[in-house]
C-alpha positions as CSV (number, residue, x, y, z in Angstrom):
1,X,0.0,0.0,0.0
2,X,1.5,3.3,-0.7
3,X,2.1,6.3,1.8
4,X,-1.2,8.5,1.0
5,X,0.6,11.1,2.3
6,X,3.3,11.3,0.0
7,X,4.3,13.5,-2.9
8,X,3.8,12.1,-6.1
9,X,5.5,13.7,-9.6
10,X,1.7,13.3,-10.9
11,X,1.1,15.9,-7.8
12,X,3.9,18.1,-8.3
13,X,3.4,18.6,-11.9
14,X,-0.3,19.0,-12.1
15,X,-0.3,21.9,-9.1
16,X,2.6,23.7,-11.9
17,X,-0.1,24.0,-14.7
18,X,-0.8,27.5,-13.5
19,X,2.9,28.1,-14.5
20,X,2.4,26.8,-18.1
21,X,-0.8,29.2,-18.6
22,X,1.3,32.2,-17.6
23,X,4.5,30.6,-19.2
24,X,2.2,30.9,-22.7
25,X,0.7,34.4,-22.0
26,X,4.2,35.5,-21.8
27,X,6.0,33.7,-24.3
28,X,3.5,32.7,-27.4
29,X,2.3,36.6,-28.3
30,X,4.5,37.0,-31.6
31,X,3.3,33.4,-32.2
32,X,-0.5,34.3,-31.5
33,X,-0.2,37.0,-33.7
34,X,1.0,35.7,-36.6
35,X,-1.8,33.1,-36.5
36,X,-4.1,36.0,-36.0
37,X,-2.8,37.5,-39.2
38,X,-2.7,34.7,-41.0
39,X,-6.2,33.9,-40.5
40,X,-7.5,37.1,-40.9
41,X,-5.6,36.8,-44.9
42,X,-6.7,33.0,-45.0
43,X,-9.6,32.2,-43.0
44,X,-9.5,28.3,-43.0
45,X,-12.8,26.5,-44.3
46,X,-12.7,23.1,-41.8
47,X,-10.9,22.5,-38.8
48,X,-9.2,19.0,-38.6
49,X,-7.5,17.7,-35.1
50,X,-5.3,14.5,-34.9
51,X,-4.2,13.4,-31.9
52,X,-4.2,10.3,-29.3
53,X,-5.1,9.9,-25.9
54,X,-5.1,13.3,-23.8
55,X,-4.5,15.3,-25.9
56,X,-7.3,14.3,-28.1
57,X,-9.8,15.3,-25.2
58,X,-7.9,18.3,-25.7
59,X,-8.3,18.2,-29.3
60,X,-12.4,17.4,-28.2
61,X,-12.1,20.8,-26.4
62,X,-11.1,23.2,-29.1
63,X,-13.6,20.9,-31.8
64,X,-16.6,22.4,-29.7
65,X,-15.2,25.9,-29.0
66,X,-15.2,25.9,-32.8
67,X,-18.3,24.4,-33.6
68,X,-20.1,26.0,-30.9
69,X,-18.7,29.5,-30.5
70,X,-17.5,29.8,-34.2
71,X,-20.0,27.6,-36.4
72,X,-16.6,26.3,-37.9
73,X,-16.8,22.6,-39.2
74,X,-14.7,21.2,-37.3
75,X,-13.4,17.0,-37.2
76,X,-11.1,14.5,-35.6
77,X,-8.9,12.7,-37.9
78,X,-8.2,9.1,-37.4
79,X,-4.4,9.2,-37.6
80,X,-4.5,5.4,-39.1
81,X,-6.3,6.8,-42.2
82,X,-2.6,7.8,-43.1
83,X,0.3,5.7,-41.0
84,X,-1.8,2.0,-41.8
85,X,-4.3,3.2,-45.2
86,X,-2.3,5.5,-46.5
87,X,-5.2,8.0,-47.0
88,X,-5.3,11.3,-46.6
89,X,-8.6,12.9,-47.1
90,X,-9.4,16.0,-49.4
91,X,-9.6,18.7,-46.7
92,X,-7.6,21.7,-49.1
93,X,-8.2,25.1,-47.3
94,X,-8.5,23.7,-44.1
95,X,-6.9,23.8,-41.0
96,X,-4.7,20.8,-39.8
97,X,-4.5,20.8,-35.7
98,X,-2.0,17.8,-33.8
99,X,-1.6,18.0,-30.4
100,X,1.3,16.1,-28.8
101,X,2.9,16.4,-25.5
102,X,5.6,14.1,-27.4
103,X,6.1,15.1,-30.7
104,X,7.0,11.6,-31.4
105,X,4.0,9.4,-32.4
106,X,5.0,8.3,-36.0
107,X,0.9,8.2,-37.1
108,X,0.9,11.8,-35.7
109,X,4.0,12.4,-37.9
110,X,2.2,10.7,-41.0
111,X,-0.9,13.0,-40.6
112,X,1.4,16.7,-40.7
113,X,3.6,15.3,-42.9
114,X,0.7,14.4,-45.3
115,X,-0.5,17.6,-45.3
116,X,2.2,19.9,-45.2
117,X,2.8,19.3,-48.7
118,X,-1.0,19.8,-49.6
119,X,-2.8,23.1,-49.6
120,X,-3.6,23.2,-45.8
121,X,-2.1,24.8,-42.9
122,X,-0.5,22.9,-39.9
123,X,-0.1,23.9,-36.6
124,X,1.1,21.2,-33.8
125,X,1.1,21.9,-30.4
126,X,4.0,21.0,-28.7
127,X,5.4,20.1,-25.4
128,X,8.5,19.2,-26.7
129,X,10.1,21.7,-30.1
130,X,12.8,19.8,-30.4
131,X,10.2,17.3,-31.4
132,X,10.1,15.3,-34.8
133,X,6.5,16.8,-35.3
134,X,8.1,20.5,-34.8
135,X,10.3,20.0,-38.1
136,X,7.0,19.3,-40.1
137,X,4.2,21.8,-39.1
138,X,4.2,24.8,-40.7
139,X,3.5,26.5,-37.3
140,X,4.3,24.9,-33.6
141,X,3.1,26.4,-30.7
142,X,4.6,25.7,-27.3
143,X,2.7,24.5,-24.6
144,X,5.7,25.9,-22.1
145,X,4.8,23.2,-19.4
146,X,8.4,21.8,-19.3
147,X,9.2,18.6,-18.4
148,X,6.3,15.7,-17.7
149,X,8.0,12.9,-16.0
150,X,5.0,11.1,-14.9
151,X,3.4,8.6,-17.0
152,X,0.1,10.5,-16.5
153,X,-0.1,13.4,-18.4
154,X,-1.7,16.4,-16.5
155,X,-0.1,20.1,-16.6
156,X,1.0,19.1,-20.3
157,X,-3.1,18.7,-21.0
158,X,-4.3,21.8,-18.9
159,X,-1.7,23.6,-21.4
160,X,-3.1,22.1,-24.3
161,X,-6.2,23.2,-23.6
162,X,-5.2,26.3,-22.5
163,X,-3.2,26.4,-26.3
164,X,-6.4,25.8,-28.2
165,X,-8.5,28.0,-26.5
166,X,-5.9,30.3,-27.9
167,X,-6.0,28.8,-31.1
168,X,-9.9,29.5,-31.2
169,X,-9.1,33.5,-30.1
170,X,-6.9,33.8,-33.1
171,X,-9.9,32.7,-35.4
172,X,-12.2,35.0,-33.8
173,X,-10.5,37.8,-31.6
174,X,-12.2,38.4,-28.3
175,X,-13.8,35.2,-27.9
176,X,-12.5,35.4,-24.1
177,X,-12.0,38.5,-22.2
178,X,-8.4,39.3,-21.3
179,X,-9.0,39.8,-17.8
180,X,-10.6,36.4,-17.5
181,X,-7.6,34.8,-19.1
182,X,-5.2,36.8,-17.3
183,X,-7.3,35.5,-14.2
184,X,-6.9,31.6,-15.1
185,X,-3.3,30.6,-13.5
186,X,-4.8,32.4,-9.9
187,X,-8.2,30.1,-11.0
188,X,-6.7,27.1,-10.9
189,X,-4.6,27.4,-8.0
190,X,-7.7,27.8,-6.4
191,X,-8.9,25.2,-8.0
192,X,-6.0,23.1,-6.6
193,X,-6.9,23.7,-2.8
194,X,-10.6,22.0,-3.3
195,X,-10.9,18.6,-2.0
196,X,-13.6,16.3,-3.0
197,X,-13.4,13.8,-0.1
198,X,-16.6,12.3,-0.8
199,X,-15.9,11.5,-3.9
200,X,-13.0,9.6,-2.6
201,X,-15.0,7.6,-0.1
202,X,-17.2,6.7,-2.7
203,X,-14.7,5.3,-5.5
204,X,-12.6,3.3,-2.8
205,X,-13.8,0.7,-3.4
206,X,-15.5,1.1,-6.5
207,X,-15.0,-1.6,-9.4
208,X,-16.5,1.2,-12.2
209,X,-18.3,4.5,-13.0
210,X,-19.5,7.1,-15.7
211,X,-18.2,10.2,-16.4
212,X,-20.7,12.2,-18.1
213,X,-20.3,15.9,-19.8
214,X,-21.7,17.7,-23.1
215,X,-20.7,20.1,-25.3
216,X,-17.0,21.7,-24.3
217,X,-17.2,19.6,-20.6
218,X,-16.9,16.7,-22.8
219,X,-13.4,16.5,-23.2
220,X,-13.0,16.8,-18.9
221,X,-15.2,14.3,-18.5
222,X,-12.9,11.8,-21.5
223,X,-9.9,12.8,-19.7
224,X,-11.2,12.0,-16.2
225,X,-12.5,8.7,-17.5
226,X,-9.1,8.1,-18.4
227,X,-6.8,8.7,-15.5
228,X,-9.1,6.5,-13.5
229,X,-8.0,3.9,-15.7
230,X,-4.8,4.7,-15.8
231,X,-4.0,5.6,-12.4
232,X,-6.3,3.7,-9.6
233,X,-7.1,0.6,-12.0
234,X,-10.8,1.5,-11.8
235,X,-12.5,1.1,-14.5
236,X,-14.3,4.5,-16.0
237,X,-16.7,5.0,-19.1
238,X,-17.3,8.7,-20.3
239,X,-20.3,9.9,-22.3
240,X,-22.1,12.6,-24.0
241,X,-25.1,13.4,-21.3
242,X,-27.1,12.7,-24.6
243,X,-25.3,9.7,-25.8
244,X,-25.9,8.1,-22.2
245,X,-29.7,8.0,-22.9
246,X,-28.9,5.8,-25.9
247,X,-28.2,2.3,-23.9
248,X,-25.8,3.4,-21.0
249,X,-28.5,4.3,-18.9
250,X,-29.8,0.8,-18.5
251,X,-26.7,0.9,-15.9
252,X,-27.9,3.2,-13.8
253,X,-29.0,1.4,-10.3
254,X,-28.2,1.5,-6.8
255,X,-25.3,2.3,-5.7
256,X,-23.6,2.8,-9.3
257,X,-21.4,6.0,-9.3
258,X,-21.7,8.7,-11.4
259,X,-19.8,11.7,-11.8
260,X,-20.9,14.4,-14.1
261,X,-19.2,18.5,-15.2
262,X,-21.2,20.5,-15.9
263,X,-20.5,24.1,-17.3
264,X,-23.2,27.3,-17.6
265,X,-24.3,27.0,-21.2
266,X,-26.8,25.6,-23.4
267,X,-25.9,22.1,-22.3
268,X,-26.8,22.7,-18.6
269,X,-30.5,22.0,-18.5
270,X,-30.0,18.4,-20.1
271,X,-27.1,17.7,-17.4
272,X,-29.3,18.8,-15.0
273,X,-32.0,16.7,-16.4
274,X,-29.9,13.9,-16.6
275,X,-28.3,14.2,-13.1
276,X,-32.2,13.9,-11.6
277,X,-32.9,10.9,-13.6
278,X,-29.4,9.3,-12.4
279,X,-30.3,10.6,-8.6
280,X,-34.2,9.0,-8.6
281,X,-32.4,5.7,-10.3
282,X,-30.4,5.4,-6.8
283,X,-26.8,6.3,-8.1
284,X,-24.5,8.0,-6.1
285,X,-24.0,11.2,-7.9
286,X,-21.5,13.8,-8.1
287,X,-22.4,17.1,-10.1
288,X,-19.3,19.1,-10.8
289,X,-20.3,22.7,-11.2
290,X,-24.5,22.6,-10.7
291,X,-26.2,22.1,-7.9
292,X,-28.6,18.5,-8.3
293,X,-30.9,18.0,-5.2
294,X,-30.0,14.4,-3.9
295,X,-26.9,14.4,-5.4
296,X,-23.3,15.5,-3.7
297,X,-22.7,18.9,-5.5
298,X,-18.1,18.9,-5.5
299,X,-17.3,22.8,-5.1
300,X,-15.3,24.6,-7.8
301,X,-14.1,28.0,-8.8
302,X,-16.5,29.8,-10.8
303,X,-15.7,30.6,-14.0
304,X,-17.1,31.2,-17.6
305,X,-18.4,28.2,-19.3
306,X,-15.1,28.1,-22.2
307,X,-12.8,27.8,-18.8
308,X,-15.0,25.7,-16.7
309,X,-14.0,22.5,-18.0
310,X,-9.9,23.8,-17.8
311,X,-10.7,24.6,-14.1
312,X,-12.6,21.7,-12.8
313,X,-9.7,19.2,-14.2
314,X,-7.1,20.7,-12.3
315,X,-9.1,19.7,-9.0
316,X,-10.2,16.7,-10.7
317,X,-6.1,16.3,-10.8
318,X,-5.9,16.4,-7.1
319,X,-8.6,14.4,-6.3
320,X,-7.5,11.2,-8.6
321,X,-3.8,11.0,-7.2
322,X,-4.8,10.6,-3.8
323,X,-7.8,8.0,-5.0
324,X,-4.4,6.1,-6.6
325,X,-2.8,6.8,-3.6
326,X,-5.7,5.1,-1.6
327,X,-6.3,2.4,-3.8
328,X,-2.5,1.2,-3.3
329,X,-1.5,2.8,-7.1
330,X,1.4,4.1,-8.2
331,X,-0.2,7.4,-10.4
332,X,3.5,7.9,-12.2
333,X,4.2,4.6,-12.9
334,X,1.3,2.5,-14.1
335,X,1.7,-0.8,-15.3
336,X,2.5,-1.3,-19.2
337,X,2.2,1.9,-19.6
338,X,5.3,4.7,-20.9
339,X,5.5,7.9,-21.1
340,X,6.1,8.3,-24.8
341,X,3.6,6.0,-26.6
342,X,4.8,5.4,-30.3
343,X,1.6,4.6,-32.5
344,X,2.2,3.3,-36.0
């Protein structure tokens, strides 16, 4: 069983993702602006993302900050449609996104180097620019979170997020006040000092659970679902507060957990919805940013909906290393599992 009271590198580098937001305020401007201008000359047509595991819930992110906020079509590429098929789909005029905390991936590398030489513009966001990836896209911004030496990836995917929401500002200038990004790194060291101890009694012994979101909370509730996987060996499901109706919910009974972020938009009154229906079913429920009568309401910083989902990961962060921790799981070093994951 492992000291619960211990640091863990998953703990240490999660708390510095507040440094990696204002790294990139600092340090990204001439980049940001470029992309700005750039834009503004060539306004792409279609958005495509490619990327693998978190950072394709950070990819999920920016999809619906485009779709939603922008009305820009917006897609996620399968990066074996080019590394195993040898495909690469007739997007010219668009705009090719990979996120990698890596750089490294050779399907990633297949998917920019595809389209590089086609008329499309690419723009990787990196964690590493020394990166293979960083010699191919036409444009690489830097997700300044430094090095990630735990196998779970955490202030590398608040910075990813934090990089397309800047992305998204470049296409459409002003679509978050300055002030409240300026705010963020304060907001999630706030964010850091919640505790969701009932939560943690809950899952203890837990053998599974849903993670439900909709719209941009999506991608929190994908990542969440998968560093309960990867860190505490319990197994997690996430879904679309919609999609959950179609099957899922034939789960829902006594007893079964189910943990649910919600942000203030157009998607609140179905989580809502969906959080009564989960609550009269006899789940134990845990709403993330609402308040659900009957279920255990987790405290969080307020914030606009477009940050909510950045803000209530980074307590989400918190809350699943000391579940690992409690579960006798090692959050840095799970089983079979390496920090840089080639995909072919």
């Amino acid at each position: 069983m492992f000291d619960t009271r211990r640091q863990t590198l998953m703990q240490i580098e999660a708390r510095s993702a507040k440094d990696a937001v204002a790294n990139q305020m600092v340090r990204n401007k001439e980049i940001l602006g470029s992309m700005r201008s750039l834009f503004k000359r060539q306004p792409p047509t279609a958005v495509i993302t490619c990327a693998r595991g978190s950072s394709d819930h950070a990819a999920t992110y920016l999809r619906y900050i485009l779709e939603t906020r922008l009305g820009l079509l917006s897609t996620s590429l399968a990066p074996s449609v080019s590394s195993l098929y040898g495909h690469w789909p007739h997007v010219e005029g668009s705009l090719c996104v990979a996120i990698s905390q890596s750089g490294a991936s050779d399907d990633l590398l297949s998917v920019v180097e595809g389209y590089a030489k086609a008329d499309v513009t690419t723009v990787a966001l990196l964690n590493d620019c020394e990166s293979p990836l960083a010699g191919l896209a036409e444009i690489v911004v830097p997700l300044h979170a430094g090095r990630e030496r735990s196998v779970a990836a955490t202030k590398s995917f608040i910075a990813s997020m934090f990089a397309a929401l800047q992305i998204a500002d470049c296409l459409q200038p002003g679509l978050v006040a300055i002030d409240e990004l300026q705010a963020l790194p304060d907001k999630l060291d706030e964010a850091w000092a919640i505790e969701w101890l009932p939560l943690l009694e809950c899952l203890m012994p837990a053998r599974g659970l849903y993670v439900i979101g909709r719209g941009i909370g999506l991608s929190a509730a994908g990542e969440a679902a998968l560093k309960f996987k990867e860190t505490c060996k319990l197994h997690a499901e996430s879904y679309s507060a919609a999609e959950v109706r179609h099957g899922p919910m034939a789960l829902f009974d006594r007893g079964f957990p189910v943990l649910i972020f919600r942000q203030d938009d157009a998607s609140a009154r179905g989580i809502d919805e969906l959080a009564s229906l989960a609550v009269a079913s006899g789940c134990k429920v845990f709403v993330v940013g609402g308040q659900t009568a009957g279920a255990t309401n987790l405290d969080t910083v307020s914030a606009s909906a477009l940050l909510s989902p950045i803000i209530q990961i980074q307590t989400f962060y918190r809350a699943v290393n000391e579940l690992a921790l409690m579960r006798g799981c090692d959050p840095d070093h799970p089983p079979l599992l390496k920090k840089v994951t080639v995909t072919l």
